[in-house]
N, C-alpha and C positions, 0 to 999 in steps of 0.2 A: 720748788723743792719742798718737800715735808719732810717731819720728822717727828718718829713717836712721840705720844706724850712722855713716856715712861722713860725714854733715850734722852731726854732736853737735858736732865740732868747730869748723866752722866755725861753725856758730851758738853756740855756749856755750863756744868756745877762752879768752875772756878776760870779765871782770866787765861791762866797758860792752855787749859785743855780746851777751851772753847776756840781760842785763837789757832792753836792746830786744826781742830776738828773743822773750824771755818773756811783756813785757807785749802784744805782740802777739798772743801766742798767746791768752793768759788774755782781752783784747779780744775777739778774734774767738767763743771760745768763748761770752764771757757775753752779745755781741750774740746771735750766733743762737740761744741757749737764750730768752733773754726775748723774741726775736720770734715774735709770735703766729701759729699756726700755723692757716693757713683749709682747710678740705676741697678740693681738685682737680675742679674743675668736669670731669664726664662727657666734655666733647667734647676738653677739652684729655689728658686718660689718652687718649682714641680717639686725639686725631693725635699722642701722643707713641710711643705701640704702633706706630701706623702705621711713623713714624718710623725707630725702633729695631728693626724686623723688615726695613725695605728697608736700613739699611746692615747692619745681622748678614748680609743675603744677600749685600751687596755686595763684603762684606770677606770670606765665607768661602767667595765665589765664587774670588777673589785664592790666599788661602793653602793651601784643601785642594782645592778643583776644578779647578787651572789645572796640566796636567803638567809635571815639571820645578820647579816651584815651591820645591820642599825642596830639590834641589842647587844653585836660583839663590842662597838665600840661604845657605846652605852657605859659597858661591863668593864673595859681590858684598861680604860681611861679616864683620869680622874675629869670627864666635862663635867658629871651630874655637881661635882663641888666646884670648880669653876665656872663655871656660871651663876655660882651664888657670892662671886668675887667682884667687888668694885673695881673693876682694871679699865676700864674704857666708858668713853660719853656715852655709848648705846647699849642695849640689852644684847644677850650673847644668842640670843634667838630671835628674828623676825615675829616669830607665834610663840605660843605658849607650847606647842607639841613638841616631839623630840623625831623630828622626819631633820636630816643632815640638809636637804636643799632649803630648808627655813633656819641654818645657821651659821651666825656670819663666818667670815673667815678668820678672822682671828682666834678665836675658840676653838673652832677647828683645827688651827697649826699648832694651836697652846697646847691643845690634849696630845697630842702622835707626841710631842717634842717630851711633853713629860713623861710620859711613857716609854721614851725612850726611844721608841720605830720610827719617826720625823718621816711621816710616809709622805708625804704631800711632796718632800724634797728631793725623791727619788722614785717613787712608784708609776710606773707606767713605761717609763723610758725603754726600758730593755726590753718590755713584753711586745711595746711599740714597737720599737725597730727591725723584732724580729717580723712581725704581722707585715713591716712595712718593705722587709727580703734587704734590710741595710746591715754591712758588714761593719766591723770595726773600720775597717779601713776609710771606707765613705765617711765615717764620721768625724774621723780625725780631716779627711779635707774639708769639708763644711766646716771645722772648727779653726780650721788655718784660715780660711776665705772670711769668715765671718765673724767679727768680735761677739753677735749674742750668741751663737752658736756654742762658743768658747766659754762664756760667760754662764750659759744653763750649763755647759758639762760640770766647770767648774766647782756650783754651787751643789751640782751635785754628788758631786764628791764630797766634798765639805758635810753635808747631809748624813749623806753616808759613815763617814767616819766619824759623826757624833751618834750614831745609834747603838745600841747596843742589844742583840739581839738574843741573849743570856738574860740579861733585866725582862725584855719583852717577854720572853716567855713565861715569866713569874707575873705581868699583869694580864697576860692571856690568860692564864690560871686562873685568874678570880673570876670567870666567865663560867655559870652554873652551868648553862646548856652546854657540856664538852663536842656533843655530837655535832653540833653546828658550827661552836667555835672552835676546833683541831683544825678542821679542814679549811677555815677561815686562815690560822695562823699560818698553816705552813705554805699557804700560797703565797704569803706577804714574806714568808721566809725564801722562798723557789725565787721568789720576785727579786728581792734584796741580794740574795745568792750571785741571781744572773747579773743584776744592777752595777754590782761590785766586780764581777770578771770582766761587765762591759768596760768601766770607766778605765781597770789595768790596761784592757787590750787596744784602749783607744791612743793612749800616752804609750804604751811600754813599759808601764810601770811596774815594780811588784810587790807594792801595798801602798794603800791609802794614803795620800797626803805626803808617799816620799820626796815627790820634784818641789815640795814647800816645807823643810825640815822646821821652821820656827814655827809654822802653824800645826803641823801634828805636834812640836810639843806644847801647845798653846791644847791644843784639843784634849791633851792624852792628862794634863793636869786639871782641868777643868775636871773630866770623866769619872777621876780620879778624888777629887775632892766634895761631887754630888750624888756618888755611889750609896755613899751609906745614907743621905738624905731619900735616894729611890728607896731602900730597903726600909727605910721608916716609914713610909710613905706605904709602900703595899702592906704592912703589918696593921698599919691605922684604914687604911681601905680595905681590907678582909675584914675588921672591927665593925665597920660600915657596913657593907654587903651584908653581916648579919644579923644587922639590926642595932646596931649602935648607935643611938641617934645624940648622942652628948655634947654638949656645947663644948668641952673639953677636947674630943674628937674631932669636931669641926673646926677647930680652932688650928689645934696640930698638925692636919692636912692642911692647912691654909697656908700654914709657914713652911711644912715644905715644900710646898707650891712655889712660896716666891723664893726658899732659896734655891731650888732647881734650876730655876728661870734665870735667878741672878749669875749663878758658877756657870749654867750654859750660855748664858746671854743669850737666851732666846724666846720671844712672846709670843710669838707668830705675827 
């Protein structure tokens, strides 16, 4: 088992919440260790490859085929100040360049999440599916057959209904080159769109996070209390973009970096 550095505390700050947080943990382990594990029927590995080959295309159609892509997110995402953040034992880049296949993944889920698009948590899937000829329907049996099945829709739901794509388009905005970055944004908008009709039509649902009413309002008040933290946040990043280089600056993007992170709970 791991667990972030940056979660130790909140999970294990004081005796009652660490004792939850543990027997859960210790639970979930000794469930899935004693549940017996059956071989993967042949057609269900065929349509999970299928699967996982149409959104791999889908997604890396997005990040290394689409020009412009590496200064959209550059531009639309506060990484260029995160990664001038002590948040982790290792550098937020392999090299010193700014190519995304030389940056780890944390940095990378940090930026989408602060920006509000949490692309990594939902992009690909539905562009996938469709490439891969899977109906909602198919989906929803993989998801009944299969607990990870169940488990990625899940989370991507989850994903989904923390983004906010009204925000997003105000840090797409700080992206000078418009001509490369519109057509950037509104793919990840088409994306998102589709993403969101899939996961209704997979459940039956009809909106986000209804069959788990205590987590949408867990979401809807988070969203709700680091709103105006985004809007501080993109008025001190346009300060930036144009040349504001103040220790002052730096400082005030910094904090709303962590309180972002904090109200969403999320670091990547």
């Amino acid at each position: 088992m791991t667990e972030q550095g940056e979660m130790i505390f909140r999970r294990f700050g004081d005796q009652p919440t660490a004792r939850r947080n543990l027997e859960g943990l210790t639970a979930a382990v000794l469930t899935a260790t004693a549940r017996p594990r059956e071989p993967v029927p042949a057609k269900a590995v065929e349509a999970m490859d299928a699967l996982a080959a149409g959104a791999f295309a889908n997604y890396r159609a997005l990040v290394y085929d689409t020009p412009g892509f590496e200064d959209f997110f550059w531009s639309a995402t506060p990484i260029a100040e995160i990664v001038t953040l002590n948040i982790g034992s290792r550098p937020a880049s392999r090299t010193k360049s700014r190519r995304i296949e030389d940056l780890r993944a944390i940095p990378w889920v940090f930026s989408w999440s602060q920006a509000r698009i949490m692309l990594p948590g939902w992009y690909g899937l539905a562009g996938g599916a469709q490439r891969a000829g899977f109906e909602p329907a198919r989906l929803a049996e993989l998801a009944a057959e299969f607990d990870i099945v169940e488990a990625l829709l899940s989370n991507m739901e989850l994903a989904l209904a923390q983004s906010d794509m009204t925000l997003a388009a105000r840090y797409a905005a700080l992206c000078e080159d418009r001509a490369s970055a519109d057509p950037i944004f509104e793919d990840i908008r088409r994306e998102h769109d589709a993403a969101v009709e899939l996961a209704l039509a997979i459940r039956g649902g009809t909106r986000l996070l209804d069959d788990r009413p205590d987590l949408a309002e867990s979401v809807a008040l988070a969203a709700g209390s680091v709103r105006p933290l985004n809007h501080l946040q993109l008025e001190l990043l346009s300060r930036r973009r144009k040349g504001d280089d103040s220790e002052e600056t730096r400082l005030a993007i910094q904090l709303t970096v962590t309180g972002i992170a904090a109200g969403l709970r999320n670091t990547g």
